[in-house]
FIDREN-630093 format. One record per residue: residue number from 1; x, y, z of N, C-alpha, C in turn. Coordinates in Angstrom, 3 decimals. Example, Ala and Ser with C-alpha at 12.3 -4.5 7.8 and 13.67 -1.06 7.14 Angstrom:
2
+-----+----------+----------+----------+----------+----------+----------+----------+----------+----------+
! num !     n.c1 !     n.c2 !     n.c3 !    ca.c1 !    ca.c2 !    ca.c3 !     c.c1 !     c.c2 !     c.c3 !
+-----+----------+----------+----------+----------+----------+----------+----------+----------+----------+
!   1 !   13.190 !   -5.690 !    7.800 !   12.300 !   -4.500 !    7.800 !   13.200 !   -3.300 !    7.800 !
!   2 !   12.850 !   -2.250 !    7.080 !   13.670 !   -1.060 !    7.140 !   12.900 !    0.030 !    7.870 !
+-----+----------+----------+----------+----------+----------+----------+----------+----------+----------+
END
This chain:
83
+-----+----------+----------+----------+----------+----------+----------+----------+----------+----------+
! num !     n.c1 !     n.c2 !     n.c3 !    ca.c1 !    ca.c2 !    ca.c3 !     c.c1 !     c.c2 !     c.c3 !
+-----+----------+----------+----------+----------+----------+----------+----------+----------+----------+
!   1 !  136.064 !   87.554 !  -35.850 !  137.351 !   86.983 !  -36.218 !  137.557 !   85.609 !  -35.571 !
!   2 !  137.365 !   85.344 !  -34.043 !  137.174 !   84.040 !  -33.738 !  136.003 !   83.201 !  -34.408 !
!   3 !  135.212 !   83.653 !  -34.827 !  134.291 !   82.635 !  -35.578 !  135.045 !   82.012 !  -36.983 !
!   4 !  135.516 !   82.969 !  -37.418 !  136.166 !   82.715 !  -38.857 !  137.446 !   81.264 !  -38.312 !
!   5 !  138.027 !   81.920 !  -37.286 !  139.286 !   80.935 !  -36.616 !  139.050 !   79.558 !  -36.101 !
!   6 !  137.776 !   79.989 !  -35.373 !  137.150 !   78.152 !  -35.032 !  136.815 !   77.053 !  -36.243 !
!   7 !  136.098 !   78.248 !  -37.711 !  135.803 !   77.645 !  -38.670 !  136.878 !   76.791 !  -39.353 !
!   8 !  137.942 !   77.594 !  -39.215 !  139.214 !   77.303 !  -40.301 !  140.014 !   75.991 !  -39.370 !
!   9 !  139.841 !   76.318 !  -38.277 !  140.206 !   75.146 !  -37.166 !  139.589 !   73.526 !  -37.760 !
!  10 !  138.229 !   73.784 !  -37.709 !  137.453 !   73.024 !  -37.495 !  137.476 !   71.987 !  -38.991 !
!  11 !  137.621 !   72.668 !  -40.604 !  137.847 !   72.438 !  -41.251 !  139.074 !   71.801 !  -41.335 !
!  12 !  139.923 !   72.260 !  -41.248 !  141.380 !   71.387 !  -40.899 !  141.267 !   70.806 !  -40.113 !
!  13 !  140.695 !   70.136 !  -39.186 !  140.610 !   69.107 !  -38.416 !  139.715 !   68.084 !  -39.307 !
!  14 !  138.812 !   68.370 !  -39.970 !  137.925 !   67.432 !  -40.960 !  138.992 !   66.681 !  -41.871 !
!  15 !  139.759 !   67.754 !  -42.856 !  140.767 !   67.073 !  -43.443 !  141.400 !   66.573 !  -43.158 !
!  16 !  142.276 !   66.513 !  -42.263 !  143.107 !   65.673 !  -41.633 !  142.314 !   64.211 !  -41.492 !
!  17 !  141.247 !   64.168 !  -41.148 !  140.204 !   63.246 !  -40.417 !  139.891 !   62.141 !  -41.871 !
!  18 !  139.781 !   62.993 !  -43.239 !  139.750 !   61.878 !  -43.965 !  140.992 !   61.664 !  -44.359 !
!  19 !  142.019 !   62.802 !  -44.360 !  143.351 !   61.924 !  -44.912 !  143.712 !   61.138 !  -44.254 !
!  20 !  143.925 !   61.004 !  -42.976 !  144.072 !   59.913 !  -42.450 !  143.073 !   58.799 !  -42.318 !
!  21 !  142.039 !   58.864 !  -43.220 !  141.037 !   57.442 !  -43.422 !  141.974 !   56.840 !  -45.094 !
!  22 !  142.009 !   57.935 !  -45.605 !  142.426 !   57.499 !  -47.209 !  143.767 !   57.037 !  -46.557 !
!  23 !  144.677 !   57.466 !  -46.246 !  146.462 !   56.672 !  -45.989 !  146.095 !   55.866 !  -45.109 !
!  24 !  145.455 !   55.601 !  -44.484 !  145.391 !   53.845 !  -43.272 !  144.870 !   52.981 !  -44.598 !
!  25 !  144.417 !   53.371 !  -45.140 !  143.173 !   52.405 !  -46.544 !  144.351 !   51.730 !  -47.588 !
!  26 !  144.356 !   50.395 !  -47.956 !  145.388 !   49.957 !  -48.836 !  144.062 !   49.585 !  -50.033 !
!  27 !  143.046 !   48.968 !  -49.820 !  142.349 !   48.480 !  -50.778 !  140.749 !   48.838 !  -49.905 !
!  28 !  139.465 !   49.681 !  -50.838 !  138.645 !   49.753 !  -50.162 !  138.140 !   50.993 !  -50.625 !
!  29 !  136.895 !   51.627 !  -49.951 !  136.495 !   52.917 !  -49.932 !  136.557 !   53.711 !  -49.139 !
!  30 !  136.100 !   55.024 !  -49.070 !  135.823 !   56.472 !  -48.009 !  134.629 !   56.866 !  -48.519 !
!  31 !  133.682 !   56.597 !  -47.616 !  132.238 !   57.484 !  -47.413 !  132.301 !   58.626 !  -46.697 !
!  32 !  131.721 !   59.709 !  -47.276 !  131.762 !   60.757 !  -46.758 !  130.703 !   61.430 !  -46.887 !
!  33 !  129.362 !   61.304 !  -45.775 !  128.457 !   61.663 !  -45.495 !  128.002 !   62.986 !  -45.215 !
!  34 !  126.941 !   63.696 !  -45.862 !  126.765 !   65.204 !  -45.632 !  125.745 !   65.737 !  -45.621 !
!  35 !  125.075 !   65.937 !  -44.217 !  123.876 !   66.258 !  -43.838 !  123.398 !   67.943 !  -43.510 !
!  36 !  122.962 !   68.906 !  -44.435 !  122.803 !   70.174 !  -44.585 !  124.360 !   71.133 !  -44.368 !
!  37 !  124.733 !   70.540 !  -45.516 !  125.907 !   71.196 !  -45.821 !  127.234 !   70.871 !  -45.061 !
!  38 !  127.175 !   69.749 !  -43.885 !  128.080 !   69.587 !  -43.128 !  128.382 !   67.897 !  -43.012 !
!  39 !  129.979 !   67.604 !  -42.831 !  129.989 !   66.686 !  -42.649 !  129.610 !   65.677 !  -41.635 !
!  40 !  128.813 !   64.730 !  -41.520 !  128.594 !   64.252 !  -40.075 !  129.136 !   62.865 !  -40.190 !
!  41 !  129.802 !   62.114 !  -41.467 !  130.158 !   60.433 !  -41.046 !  131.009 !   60.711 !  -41.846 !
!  42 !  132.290 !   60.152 !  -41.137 !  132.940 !   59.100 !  -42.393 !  133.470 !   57.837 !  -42.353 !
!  43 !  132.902 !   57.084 !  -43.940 !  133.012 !   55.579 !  -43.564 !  134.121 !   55.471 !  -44.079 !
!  44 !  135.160 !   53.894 !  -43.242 !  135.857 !   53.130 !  -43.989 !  135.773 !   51.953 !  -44.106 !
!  45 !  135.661 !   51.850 !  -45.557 !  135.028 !   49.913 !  -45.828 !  136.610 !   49.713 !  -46.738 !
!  46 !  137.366 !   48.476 !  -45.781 !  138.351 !   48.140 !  -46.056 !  138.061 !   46.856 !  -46.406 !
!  47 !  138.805 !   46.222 !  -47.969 !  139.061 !   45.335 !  -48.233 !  140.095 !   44.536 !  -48.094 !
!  48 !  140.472 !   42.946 !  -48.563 !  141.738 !   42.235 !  -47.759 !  141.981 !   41.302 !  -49.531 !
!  49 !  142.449 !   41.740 !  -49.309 !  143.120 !   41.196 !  -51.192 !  143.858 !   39.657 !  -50.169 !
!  50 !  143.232 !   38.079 !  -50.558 !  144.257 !   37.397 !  -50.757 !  144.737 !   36.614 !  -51.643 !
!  51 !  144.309 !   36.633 !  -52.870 !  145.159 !   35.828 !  -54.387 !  144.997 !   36.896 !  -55.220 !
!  52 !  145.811 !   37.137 !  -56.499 !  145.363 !   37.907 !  -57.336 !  144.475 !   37.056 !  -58.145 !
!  53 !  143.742 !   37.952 !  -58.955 !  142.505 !   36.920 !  -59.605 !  143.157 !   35.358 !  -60.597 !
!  54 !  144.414 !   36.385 !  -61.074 !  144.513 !   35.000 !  -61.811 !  145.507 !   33.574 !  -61.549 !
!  55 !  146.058 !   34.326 !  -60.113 !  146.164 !   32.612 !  -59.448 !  145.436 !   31.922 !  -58.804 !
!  56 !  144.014 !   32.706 !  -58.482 !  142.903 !   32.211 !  -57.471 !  142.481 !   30.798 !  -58.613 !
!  57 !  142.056 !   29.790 !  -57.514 !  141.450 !   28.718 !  -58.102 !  140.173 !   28.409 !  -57.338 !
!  58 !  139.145 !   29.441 !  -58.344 !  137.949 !   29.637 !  -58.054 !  136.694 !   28.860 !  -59.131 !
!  59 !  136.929 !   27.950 !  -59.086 !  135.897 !   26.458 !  -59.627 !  135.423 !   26.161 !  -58.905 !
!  60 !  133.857 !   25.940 !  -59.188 !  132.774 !   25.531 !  -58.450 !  132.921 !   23.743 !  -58.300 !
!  61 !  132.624 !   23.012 !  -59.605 !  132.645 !   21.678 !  -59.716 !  131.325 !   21.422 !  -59.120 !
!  62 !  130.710 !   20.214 !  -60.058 !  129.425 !   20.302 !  -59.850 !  129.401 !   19.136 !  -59.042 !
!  63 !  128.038 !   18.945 !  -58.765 !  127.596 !   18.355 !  -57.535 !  128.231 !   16.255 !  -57.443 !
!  64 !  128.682 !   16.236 !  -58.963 !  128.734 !   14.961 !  -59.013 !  130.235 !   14.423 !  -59.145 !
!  65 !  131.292 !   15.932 !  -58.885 !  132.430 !   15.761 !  -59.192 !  132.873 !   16.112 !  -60.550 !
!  66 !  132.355 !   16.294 !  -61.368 !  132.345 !   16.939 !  -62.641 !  132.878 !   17.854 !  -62.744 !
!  67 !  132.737 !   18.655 !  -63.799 !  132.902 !   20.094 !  -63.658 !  131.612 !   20.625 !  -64.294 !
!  68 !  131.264 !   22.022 !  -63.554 !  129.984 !   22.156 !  -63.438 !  129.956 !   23.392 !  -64.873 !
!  69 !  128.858 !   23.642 !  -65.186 !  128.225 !   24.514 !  -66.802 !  129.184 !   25.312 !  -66.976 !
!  70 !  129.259 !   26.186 !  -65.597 !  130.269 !   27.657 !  -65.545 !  131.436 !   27.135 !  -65.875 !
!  71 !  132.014 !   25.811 !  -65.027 !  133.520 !   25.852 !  -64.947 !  133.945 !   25.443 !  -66.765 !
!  72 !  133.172 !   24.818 !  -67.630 !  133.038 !   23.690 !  -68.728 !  133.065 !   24.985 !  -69.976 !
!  73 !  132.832 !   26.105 !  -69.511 !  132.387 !   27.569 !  -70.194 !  133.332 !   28.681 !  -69.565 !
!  74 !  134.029 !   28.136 !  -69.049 !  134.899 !   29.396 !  -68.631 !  136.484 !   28.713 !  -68.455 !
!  75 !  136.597 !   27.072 !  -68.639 !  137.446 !   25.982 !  -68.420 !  138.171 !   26.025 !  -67.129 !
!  76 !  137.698 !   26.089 !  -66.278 !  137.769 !   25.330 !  -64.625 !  137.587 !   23.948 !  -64.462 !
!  77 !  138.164 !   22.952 !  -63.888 !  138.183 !   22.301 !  -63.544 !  138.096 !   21.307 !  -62.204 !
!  78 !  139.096 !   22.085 !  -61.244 !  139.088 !   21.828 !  -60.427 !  137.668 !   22.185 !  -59.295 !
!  79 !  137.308 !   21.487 !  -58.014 !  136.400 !   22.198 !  -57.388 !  137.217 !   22.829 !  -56.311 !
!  80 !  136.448 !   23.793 !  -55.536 !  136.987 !   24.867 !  -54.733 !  137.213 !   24.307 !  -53.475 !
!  81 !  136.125 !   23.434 !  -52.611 !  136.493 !   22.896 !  -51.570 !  136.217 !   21.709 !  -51.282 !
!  82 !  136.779 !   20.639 !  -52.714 !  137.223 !   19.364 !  -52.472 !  136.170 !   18.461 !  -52.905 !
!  83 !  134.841 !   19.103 !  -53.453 !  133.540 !   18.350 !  -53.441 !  134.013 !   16.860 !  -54.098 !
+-----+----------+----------+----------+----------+----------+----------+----------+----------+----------+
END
């Protein structure tokens, strides 16, 4: 009966362990690693959102001040850091 109790312990302590990886997480993943039936890692790879895509002004501009193949094909203009 204590084996069963440590188990059920031990399990609820796991869960807890990723819910609280998933609710700290705003943007990102949870790895959850499992080596002969048991959990032994869990990752958190957090991302950092700062523009949404479509106010980002993400133009390359080519090397001569131009605008470069991509930007001329996708209509960008501007370059990204001032070239």
């Amino acid at each position: 009966m204590a084996d069963i109790r440590l188990q059920h312990e031990q399990a609820h302590a796991l869960l807890t362990q990723i819910a609280d990886a998933i609710t700290s997480l705003r943007y990102g993943t949870i790895h959850i690693t499992v080596q002969d039936s048991q959990v032994v890692q869990i990752e958190k790879v957090e991302k950092i959102r700062l523009k949404k895509p479509q106010d980002a002004d993400l133009t390359s501009g080519g090397c001569d001040g131009a605008p470069s193949r991509a930007d001329r094909i996708t209509g960008g203009s501007a370059p990204v850091f001032g070239h």
